[in-house]
C-alpha positions in Angstrom: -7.7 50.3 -133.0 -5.8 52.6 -130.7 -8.5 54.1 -129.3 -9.5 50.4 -128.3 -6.2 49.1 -127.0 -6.5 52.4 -124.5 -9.2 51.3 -123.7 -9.1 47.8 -122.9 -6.1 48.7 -121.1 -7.8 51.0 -118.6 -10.8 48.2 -118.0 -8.3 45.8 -116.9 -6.8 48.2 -114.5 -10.4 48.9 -113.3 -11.2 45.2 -112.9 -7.7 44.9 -110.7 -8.5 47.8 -108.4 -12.1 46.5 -108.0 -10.7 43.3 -106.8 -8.3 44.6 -104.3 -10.7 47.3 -103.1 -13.2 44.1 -102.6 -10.5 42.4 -100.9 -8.9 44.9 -98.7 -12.4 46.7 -98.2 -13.7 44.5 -95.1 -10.4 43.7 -93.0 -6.7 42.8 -93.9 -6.8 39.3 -96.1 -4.8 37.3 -94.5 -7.5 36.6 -91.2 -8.1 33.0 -91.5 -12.0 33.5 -91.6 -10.9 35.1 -95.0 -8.9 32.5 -96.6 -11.1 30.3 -99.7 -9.7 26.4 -98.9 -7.0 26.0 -101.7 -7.7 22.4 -103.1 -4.6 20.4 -103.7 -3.8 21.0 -107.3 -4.6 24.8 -105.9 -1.9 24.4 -103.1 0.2 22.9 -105.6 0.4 26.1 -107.2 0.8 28.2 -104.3 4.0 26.5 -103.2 5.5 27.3 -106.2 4.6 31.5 -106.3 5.3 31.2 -102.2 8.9 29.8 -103.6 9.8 31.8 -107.0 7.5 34.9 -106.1 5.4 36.5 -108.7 5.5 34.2 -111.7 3.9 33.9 -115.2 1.4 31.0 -115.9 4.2 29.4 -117.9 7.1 29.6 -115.5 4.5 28.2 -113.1 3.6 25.4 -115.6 6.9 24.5 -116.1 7.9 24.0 -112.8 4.6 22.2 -112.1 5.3 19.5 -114.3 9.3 19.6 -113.0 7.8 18.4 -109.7 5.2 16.2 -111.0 8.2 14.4 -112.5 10.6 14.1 -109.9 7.9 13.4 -107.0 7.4 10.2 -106.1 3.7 10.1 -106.3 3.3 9.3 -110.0 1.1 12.4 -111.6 0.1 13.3 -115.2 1.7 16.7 -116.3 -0.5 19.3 -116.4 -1.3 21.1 -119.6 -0.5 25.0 -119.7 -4.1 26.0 -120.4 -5.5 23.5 -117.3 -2.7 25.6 -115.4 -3.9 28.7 -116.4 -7.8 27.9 -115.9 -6.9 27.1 -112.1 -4.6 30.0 -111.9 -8.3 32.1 -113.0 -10.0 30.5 -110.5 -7.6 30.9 -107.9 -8.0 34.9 -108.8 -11.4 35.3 -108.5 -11.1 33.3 -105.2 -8.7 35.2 -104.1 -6.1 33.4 -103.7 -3.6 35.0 -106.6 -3.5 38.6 -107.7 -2.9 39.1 -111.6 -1.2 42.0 -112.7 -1.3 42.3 -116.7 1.7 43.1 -118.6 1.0 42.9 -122.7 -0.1 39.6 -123.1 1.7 38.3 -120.3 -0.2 37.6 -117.0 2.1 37.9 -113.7 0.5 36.0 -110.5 1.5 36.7 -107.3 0.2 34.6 -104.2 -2.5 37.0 -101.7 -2.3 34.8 -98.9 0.5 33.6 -96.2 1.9 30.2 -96.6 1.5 30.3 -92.9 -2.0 31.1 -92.6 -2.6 28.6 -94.9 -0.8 26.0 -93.3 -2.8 27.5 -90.2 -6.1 27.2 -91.5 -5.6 23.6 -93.4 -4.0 22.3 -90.2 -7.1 23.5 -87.9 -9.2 21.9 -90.7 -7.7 18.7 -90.5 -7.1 18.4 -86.5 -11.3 19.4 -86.5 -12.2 16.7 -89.1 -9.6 14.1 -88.1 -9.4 14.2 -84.7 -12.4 15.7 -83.4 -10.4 19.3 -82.8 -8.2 17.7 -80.2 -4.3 18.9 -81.0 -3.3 15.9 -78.4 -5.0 13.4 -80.6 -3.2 14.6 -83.5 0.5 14.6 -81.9 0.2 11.1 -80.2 -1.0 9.7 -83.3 1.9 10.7 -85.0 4.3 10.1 -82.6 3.0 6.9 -82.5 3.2 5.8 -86.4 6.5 7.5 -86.9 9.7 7.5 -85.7 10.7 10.9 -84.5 14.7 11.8 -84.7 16.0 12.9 -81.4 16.7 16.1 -82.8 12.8 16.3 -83.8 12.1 14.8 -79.9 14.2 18.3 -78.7 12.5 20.7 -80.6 8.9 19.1 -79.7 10.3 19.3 -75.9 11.7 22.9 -76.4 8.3 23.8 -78.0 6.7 22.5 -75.1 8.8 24.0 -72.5 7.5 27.8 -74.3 4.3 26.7 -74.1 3.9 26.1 -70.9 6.2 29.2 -69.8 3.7 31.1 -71.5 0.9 30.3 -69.8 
């Protein structure tokens, strides 16, 4: 039995380095060309490792269903092994690392929230409004009611934009 906890041990550090030697092999992960599409119960996760940091499937589980309960939106909780078999996928996507302590899994998020905020945004502003960025912020400056202090840092934002150019 030793002999095969040894070993078991050393195949899952094997599998780990395989996976961040595939990873890091090409070009630095975080290029947006790299970055698998998190699907929303996917992203839901990620907020909550870009928040706590690395985290077990539990904690994440737990705080999953925290949210769920306070949002408005009405969800179903989610069920700690549906949470864990998304967290799996999200490894072999990419999109988690998994470092293995006993029985204990750790998962730590491998991509930027803001290259994933990049990436989802440019998504959206292609499929919604035919890539044009102007579309997008007349659209919702027309629906919404912007604070002034929201109207300022849109004009500031502006203002470097064009100084920059």
């Amino acid at each position: 039995m030793h002999f095969f906890s040894i070993y078991e041990n050393f195949r899952r550090k094997i599998c780990n380095y395989e996976h961040f030697r595939r990873i890091f092999a090409v070009e630095k992960f975080t290029t947006l060309n790299m970055i698998s599409k998190p699907t929303d119960s996917e992203l839901e996760i990620l907020h909550i490792l870009w928040a706590q940091g690395p985290s077990t499937v539990r904690t994440v589980n737990d705080l999953l269903n925290e949210q769920r309960r306070s949002s408005l939106k009405a969800k179903d909780s989610a069920g700690y092994t549906t949470t864990l078999k998304l967290m799996q996928i999200m490894f072999e996507k990419g999109l988690v690392s998994r470092q293995e302590e006993g029985r204990t899994h750790i998962y730590t998020a491998m991509v930027q929230e803001s290259d994933t905020q990049d990436l989802l945004l440019q998504d959206f502003v292609d499929n919604a409004f035919r890539g044009s960025t102007a579309r997008l912020v007349m659209q919702a400056l027309g629906n919404h009611e912007a604070s002034s202090e929201e109207l300022d840092e849109i004009k500031a934002l502006i203002a470097k934009i064009e100084q920059g150019k």
